[in-house]
Every structure is written in structure tokens, then in C-alpha cells.
C-alpha positions as CSV (number, residue, x, y, z in Angstrom):
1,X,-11.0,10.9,10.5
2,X,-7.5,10.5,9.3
3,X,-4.9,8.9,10.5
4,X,-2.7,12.2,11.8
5,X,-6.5,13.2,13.4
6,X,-6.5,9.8,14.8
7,X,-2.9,9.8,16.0
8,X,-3.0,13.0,17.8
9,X,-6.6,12.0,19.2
10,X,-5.0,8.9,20.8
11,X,-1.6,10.3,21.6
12,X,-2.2,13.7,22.6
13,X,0.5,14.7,20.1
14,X,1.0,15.4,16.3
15,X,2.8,12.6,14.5
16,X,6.3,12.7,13.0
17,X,5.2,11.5,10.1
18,X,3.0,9.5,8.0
19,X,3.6,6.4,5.6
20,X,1.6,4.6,3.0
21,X,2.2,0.8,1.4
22,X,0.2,-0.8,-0.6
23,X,-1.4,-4.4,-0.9
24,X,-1.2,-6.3,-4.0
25,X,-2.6,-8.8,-6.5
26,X,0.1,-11.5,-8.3
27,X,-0.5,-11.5,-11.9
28,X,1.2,-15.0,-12.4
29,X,3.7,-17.2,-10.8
30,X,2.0,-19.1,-7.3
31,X,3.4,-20.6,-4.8
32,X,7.0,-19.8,-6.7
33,X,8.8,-17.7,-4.5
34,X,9.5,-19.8,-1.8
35,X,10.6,-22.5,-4.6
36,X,13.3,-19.2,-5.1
37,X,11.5,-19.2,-8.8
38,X,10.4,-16.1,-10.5
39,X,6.8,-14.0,-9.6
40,X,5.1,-11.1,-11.5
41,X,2.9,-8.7,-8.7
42,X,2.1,-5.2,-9.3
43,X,0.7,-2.9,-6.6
44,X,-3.2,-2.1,-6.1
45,X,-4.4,1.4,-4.9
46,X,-5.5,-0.1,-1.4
47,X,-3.0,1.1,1.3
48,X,-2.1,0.7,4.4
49,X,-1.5,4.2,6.4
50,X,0.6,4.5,9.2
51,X,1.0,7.8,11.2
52,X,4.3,7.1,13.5
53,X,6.8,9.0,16.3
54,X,9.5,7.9,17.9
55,X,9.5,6.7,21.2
56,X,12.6,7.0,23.7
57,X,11.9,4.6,26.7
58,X,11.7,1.0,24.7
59,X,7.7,1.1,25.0
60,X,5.7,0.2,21.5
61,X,2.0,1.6,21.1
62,X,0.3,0.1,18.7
63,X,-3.2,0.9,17.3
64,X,-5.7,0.3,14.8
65,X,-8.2,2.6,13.4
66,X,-10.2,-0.6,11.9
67,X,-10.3,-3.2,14.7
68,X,-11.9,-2.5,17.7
69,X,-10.0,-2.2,20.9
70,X,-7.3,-0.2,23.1
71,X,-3.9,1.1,22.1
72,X,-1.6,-2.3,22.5
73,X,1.1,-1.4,24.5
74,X,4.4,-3.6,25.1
75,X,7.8,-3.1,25.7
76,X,10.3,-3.7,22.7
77,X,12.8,-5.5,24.5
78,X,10.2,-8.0,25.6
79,X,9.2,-8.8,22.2
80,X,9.2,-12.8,21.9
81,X,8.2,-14.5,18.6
82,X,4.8,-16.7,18.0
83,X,3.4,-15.3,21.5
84,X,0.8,-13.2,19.8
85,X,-1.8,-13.9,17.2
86,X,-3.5,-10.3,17.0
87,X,-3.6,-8.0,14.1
88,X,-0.8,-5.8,16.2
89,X,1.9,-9.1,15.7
90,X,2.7,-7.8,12.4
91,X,3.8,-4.2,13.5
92,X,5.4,-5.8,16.6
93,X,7.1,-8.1,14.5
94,X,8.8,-5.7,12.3
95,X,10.0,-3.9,15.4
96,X,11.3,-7.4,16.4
97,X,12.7,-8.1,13.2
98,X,14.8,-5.1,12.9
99,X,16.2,-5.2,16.1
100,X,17.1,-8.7,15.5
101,X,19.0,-7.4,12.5
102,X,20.9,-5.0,14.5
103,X,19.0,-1.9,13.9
104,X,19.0,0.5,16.8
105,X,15.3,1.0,17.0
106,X,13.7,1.9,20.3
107,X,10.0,3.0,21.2
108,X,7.3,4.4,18.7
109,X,4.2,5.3,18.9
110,X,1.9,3.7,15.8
111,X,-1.6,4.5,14.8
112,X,-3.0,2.3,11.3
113,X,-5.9,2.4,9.1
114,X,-6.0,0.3,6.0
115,X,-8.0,0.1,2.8
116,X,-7.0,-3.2,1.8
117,X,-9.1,-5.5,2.4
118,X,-8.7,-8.6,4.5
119,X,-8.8,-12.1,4.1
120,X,-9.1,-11.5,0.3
121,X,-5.3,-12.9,-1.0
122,X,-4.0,-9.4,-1.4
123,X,-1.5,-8.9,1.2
124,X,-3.1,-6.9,3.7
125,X,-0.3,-8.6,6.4
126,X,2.4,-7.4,3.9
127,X,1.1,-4.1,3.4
128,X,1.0,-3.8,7.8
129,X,4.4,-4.7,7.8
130,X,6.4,-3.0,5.3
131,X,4.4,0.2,6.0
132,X,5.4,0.0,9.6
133,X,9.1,-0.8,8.2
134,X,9.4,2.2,6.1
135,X,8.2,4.4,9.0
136,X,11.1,2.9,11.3
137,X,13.3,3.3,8.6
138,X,12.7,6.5,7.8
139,X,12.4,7.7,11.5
140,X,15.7,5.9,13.0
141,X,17.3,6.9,9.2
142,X,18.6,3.5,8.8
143,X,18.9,3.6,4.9
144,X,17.5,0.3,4.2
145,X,16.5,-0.3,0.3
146,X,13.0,-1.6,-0.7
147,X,14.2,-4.9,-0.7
148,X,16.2,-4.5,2.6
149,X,13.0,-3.3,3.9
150,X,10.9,-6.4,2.3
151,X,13.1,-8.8,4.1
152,X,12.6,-7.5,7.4
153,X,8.9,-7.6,6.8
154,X,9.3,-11.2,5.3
155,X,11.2,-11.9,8.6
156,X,8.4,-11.0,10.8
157,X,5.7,-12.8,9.2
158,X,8.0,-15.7,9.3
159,X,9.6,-15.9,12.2
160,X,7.4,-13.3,14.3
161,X,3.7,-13.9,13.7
162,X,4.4,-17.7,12.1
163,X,3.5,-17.9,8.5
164,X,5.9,-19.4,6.1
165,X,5.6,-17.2,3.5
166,X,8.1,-16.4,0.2
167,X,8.7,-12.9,0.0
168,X,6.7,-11.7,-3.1
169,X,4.3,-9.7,-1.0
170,X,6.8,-7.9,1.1
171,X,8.9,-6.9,-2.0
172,X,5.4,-6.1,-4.3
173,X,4.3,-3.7,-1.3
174,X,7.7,-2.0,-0.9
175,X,9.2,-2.1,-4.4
176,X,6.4,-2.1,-6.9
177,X,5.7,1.1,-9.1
178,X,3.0,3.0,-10.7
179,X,2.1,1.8,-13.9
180,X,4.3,-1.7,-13.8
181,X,4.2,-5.2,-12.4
182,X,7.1,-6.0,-10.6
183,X,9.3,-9.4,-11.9
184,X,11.0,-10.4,-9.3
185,X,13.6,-13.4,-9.1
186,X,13.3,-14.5,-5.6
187,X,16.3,-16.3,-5.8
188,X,18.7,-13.4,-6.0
189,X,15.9,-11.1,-5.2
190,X,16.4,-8.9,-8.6
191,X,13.3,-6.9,-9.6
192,X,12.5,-5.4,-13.2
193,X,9.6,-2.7,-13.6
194,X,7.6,-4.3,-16.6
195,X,5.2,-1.7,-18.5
196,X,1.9,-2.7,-17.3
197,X,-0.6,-0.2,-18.8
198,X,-3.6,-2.0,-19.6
199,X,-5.9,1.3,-19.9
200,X,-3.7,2.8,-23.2
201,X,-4.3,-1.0,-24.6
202,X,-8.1,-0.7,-24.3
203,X,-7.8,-3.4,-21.5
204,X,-9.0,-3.7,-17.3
205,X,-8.1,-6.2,-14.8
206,X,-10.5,-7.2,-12.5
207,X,-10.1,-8.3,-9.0
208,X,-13.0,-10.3,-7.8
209,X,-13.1,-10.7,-3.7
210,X,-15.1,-13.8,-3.9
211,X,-15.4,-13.2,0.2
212,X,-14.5,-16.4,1.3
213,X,-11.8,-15.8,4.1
214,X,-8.6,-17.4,4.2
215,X,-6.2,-17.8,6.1
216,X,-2.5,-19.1,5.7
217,X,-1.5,-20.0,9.1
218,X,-4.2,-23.2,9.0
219,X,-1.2,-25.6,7.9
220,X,-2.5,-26.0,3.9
221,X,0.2,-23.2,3.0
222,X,2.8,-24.7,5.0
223,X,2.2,-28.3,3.5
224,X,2.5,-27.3,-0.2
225,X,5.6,-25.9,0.8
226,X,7.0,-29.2,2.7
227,X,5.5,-31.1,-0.5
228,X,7.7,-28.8,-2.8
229,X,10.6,-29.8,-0.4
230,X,10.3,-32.5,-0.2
231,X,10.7,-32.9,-4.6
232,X,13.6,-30.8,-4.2
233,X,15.3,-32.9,-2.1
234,X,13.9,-36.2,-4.2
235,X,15.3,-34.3,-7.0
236,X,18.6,-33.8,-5.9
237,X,18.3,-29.7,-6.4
238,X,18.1,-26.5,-3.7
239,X,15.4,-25.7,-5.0
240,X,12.5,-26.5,-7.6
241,X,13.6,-23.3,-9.5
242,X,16.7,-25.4,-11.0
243,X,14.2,-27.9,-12.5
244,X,13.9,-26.6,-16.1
245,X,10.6,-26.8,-18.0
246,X,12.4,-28.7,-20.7
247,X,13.1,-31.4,-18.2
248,X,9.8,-31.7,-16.1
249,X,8.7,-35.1,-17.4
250,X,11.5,-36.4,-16.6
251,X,11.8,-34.9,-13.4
252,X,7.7,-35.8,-12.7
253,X,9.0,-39.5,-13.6
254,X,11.4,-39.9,-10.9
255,X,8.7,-39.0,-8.1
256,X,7.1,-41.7,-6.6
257,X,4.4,-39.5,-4.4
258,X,1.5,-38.7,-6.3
259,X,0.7,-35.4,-4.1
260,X,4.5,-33.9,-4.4
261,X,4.6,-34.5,-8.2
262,X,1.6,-32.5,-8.5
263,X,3.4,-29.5,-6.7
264,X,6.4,-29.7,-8.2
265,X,4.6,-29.8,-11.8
266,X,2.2,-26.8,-11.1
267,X,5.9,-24.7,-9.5
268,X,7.6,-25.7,-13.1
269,X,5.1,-24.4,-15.2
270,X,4.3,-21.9,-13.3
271,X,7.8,-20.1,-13.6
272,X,7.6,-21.1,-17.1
273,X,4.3,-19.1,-17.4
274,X,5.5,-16.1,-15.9
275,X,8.7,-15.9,-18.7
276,X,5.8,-16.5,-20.9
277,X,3.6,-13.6,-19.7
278,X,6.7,-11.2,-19.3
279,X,7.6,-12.6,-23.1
280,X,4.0,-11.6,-24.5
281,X,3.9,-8.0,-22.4
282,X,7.9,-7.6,-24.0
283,X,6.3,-7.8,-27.5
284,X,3.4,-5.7,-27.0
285,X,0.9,-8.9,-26.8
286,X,-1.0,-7.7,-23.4
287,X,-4.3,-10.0,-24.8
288,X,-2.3,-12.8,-25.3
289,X,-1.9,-13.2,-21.6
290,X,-5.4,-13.9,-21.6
291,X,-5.0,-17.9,-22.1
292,X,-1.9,-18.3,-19.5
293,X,-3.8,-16.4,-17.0
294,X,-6.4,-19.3,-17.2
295,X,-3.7,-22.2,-17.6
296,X,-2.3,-21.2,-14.3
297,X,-5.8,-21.6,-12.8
298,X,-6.1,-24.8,-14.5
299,X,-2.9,-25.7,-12.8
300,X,-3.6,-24.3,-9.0
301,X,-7.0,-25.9,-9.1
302,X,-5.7,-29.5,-10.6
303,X,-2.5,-29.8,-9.3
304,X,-1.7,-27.6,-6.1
305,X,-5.3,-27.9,-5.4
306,X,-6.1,-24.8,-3.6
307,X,-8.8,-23.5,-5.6
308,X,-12.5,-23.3,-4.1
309,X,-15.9,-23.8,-5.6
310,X,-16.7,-20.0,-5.5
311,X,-12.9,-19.0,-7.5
312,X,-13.9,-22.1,-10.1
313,X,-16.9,-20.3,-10.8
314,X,-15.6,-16.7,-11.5
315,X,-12.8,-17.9,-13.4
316,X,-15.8,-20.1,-15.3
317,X,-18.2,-17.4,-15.8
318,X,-15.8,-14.7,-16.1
319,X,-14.2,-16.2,-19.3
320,X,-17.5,-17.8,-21.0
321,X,-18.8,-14.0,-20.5
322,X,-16.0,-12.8,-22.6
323,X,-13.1,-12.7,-20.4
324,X,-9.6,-12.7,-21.8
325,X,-8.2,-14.5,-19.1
326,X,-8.7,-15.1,-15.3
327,X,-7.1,-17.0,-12.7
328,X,-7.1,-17.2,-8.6
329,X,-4.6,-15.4,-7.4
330,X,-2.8,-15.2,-3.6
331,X,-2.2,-17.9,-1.6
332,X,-5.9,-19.9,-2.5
333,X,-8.6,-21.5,-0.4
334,X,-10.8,-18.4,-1.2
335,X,-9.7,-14.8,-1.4
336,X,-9.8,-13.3,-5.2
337,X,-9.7,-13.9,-8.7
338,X,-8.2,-11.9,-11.7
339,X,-10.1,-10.9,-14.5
340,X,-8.5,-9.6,-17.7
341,X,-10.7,-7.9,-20.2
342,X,-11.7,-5.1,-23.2
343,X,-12.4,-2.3,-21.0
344,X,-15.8,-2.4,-23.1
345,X,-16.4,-5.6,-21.0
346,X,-15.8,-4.9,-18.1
347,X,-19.7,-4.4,-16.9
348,X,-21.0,-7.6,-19.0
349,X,-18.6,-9.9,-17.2
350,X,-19.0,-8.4,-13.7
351,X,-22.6,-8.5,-14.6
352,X,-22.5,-12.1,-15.1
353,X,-19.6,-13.4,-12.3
354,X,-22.4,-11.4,-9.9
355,X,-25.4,-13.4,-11.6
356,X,-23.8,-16.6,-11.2
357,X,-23.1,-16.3,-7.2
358,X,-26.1,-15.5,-6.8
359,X,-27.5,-18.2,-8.3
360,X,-25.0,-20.3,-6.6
361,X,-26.4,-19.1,-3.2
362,X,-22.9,-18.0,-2.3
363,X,-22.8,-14.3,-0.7
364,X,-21.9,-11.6,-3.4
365,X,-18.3,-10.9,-4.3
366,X,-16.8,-7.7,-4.5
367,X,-15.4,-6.6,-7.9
368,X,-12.8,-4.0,-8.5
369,X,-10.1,-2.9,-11.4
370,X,-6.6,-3.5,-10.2
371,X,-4.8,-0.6,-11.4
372,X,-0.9,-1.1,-10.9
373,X,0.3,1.6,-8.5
374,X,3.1,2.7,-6.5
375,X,4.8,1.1,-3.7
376,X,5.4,2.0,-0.1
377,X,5.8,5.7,0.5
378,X,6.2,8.9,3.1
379,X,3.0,10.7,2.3
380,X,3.5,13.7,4.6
């Protein structure tokens, strides 16, 4: 059933509309964007669906086509951050955030089903909130941009639901575009649509779910980010971002804690491999990614240390079976891996990534091409 069929079933009514936005998968540049550095995500195919009508009398109605359960029902002007860690926080805390902001948003009734899967690192909280964003946006005609629209969902995961997150997923589900990854300067929030068509260069990308949950509201996300900080501040800069590459030893040299000189030289490099990557895709060099893919993984794993046993192995395996490149990528501690390689590869090294979990005893993972598509958008 779809999600109008669902509506109606559940509201008695058709919808006034229906929205789609995407999750994604970061091609370089971790943990950067709170560090207001630079980030490279492009959109995956996985959506999620939102049909939505207006509501007159201040009640929300919130429901999910993939969790079981009732319609949540509560009343907008009652909305009070970090009281609710339920899926339907996200939705609510859009509707929070925007009335925060000044928006004249009332009631609405919601009904959700997503495709993207959970617990994997690919934004399936982002795409909740931006789709129920551009629903509100387009229903109460407030004219926000993409980016407008990102910040409000940024907002609610923040403030709302809790999780100190930068704003690269927000902006990669509402501003991304078939095709291209996004660069996006999360300083001055700029974005760039970089050509990103790895099928007419004989190329895939693999995203392998290596199924171990995570989850960034256990405190190891919000650490990293007081470690980074906290080397700002040592530094005497904003942010990390004004640290240049050309002057990280240096920088590294003034830090006296071990465990924030680590962050601050995997955030460094890491912006500096994301002007690599966008350098190398400039020229026309889409293999030559291949080796800074895997030197960011060497980097998250060593230094930020949020890599796990099971992304170690695919990123391993992956490139000894002819891989181009591969890296973790999302916010770590499970969640997926990136894969780039000759489309002729693409069943050897899935092939052998599945052999080697298996033999590893770890449950199987779930391997897919990430094929850069559009952002958030009406469907109907």
C-alpha cells in the first residue's frame, strides 16, 4: 500500500499532497561539518515518503507505515524539546522547529513510510525531517530555500530530539541533485553540484550495510565534538576549519591531550581530502579517488577512532579484492562502508566482502550501488 492509500486508510480523507527526501551516503569529509569545514554527500535512491494535510485546530497526527503502533497524536502548542525519544520526535520536532522560527504552522495530519534504511549511517533521521519540512513548507507556502529548509531540520534533531549533529545530512537530503554530490561549506553554508557520474566512467559505488546498529545519541558523537572544541579553543580559532593543512604539525604540536590532537588531525586532513577529491573529480580523475577514499578510513579508524571490526574488514577485503577505494562513512561505530570500483567488479568484490563476514561469524551485510539522486521533492 502506498502512502496516499495509507493516508486515506488512517484519516478517512485523501491527502493534500505527497513529498519525497532522500537519505544519503558522505563520500568524504567526517565529522567536518560541525568543525564548520567542508563535506562532499550526494543523495541515494532510498526515500523517505510523506503524504500530509493541513490541520486547523493545533493537533499533530503523526504515523508510520514501518513501525508498529497508533497514530501519535499531540497538540503543537504543547510541543517541549528532549521529552520524546520515539521515531515520531523527528516530525514533531520539525513542527517545533519551525514554529520556533516564527512560521505560522498549525495542525497536520502526517502519514510516513521510508526506504532508507535504519541504523545504517545514511541519514534516515535527516530524510524524516526534511521530508516533513518540505511538506510544511509547501502546505503553509512559506518559501523557505533548501537550505532554509535544512536548518530547520538540523534544528530539530538538535535541539528537539537531542543529537548534536552538523548539518550535512539535512542539507544532502534537501539540496542534493541527481547525478552530483553536493560540496557544501558548512561554514557559510554554500553548496556546489559536482558532476558525479560514475556509470559513463565505467565506475560503481558500493554501499555496504555492515548491519551493526548505531546510534548517535549514546554520547561517542557528542564527545568527538567536545574533543574538537576543545582544540579550537587550545588553538585560539572558532573553529578547526581555520587550521590550515599547511600548518597542522604545528598546530598538533601545541596540544598537550593526546585524544584531542587526534581529532583535530583526522578534521584537518579530512577537509584537506575533500579539496583533494573535488580537485581529482575537477580534472576528470574519478579513479584517483580510489586512494583518499581509503586514507580517510585510515584516519577515522586511527585517529577519530570510530571504526568497528566489521567496517575494518569490508574496507580490507573490499580493496585486496580489487577495490579502488573504500572507506566508512556516517557518523561510525557500525552503519556502512563505501566501495568504489570498475563496474566489471562490482560482483568479485561483493563476492568476497560477503565471504569474509561470513567467515568472520558476523551476520551478512547488505550491499547496494549508491547512485547519486535527487533531493527532497513534491511527488504528487
Amino acid at each position: 500500500m502506498g502512502v496516499r492509500e495509507g493516508f486515506e486508510e488512517l484519516y478517512g480523507t485523501a491527502p493534500e499532497g505527497v513529498w519525497a527526501a532522500p537519505g544519503r551516503v558522505n563520500l568524504i569529509g567526517e565529522y567536518t561539518d560541525f568543525n564548520e569545514g567542508f563535506v562532499m554527500p550526494l543523495a541515494l535512491p532510498h526515500t523517505a515518503v510523506a503524504a500530509v494535510s493541513r490541520r486547523s485546530d493545533g493537533v499533530l497526527r503523526l504515523h508510520s507505515a514501518d513501525i508498529e503502533g497508533p497514530v501519535v497524536e499531540l497538540d503543537v502548542d504543547a510541543l517541549e524539546p528532549l521529552t520524546d525519544t520515539s521515531w515520531a520526535a523527528y516530525p514533531a520536532g520539525v513542527v517545533w522547529a519551525l514554529r520556533s522560527a516564527g512560521h505560522p504552522v498549525g495542525g497536520a495530519d502526517v502519514h510516513l513510510a521510508s526506504t532508507v534504511p535504519t541504523g545504517a549511517g545514511l541519514s534516515s533521521s535527516a530524510a524524516l525531517e526534511v521530508v516533513t519540512a518540505l511538506a510544511l513548507d509547501d502546505l503553509y507556502e512559506l518559501g523557505l530555500s533548501c537550505s532554509e529548509l535544512a536548518l530547520i531540520a538540523q534544528r530539530a534533531e538538535n535541539d528537539f530530539v537531542g543529537v548534536p549533529c552538523g548539518v550535512m545530512d539535512q542539507t544532502a537530503s534537501a539540496c542534493c541533485a541527481e547525478g552530483y554530490a553536493l560540496h557544501l561549506d558548512c561554514r557559510d553554508l554554500s553548496i556546489r553540484q559536482v558532476p558525479f557520474d560514475l556509470a559513463s566512467h565505467g565506475l560503481a559505488l558500493l554501499v555496504v550495510d555492515t548491519r551493526v546498529k548505531h546510534a548517535l545519541g549514546d554520547g561517542a558523537y557528542a564527545e568527538r565534538r567536545a574533543g574538537c572544541e576543545e582544540g579550537a579553543q587550545q588553538l585560539g580559532v572558532s573553529h578547526l576549519r581555520d587550521v590550515s593543512y599547511e600548518d597542522l604539525d604545528t598546530a598538533l604540536a601545541r596540544l598537550s591531550d593526546e585524544r584531542v590532537r587526534r581529532y583535530v588531525r583526522h578534521v584537518v586532513s579530512d577537509d584537506h581530502r575533500v579539496e583533494e577529491v573535488i580537485a581529482l573529480l575537477d580534472a576528470g580523475d574519478v579513479r584517483g579517488i580510489g586512494p583518499v577514499l581509503t586514507d580517510g578510513h585510515a584516519s577515522l579508524r586511527d585517529d577519530l577512532r570510530i571504526s568497528c571490526p566489521e567496517l575494518d574488514l569490508v574496507v580490507s577485503t573490499a580493496n585486496a579484492a580489487g577495490a579502488l577505494g573504500a572507506r566508512m562513512t556516517g557518523g561510525g561505530f557500525g552503519g556502512s562502508a563505501i566501495v568504489l570500483v570498475e563496474s566489471g567488479d562490482v560482483e568479485t568484490v561483493t563476492k568476497a566482502v560477503e565471504e569474509s563476514f561470513a567467515g568472520a561469524g558476523f551476520t551478512a551485510p547488505r550491499v547496494f550501488p549508491a547512485v547519486p539522486s535527487a533531493g527532497a521533492r513534491r511527488l504528487s
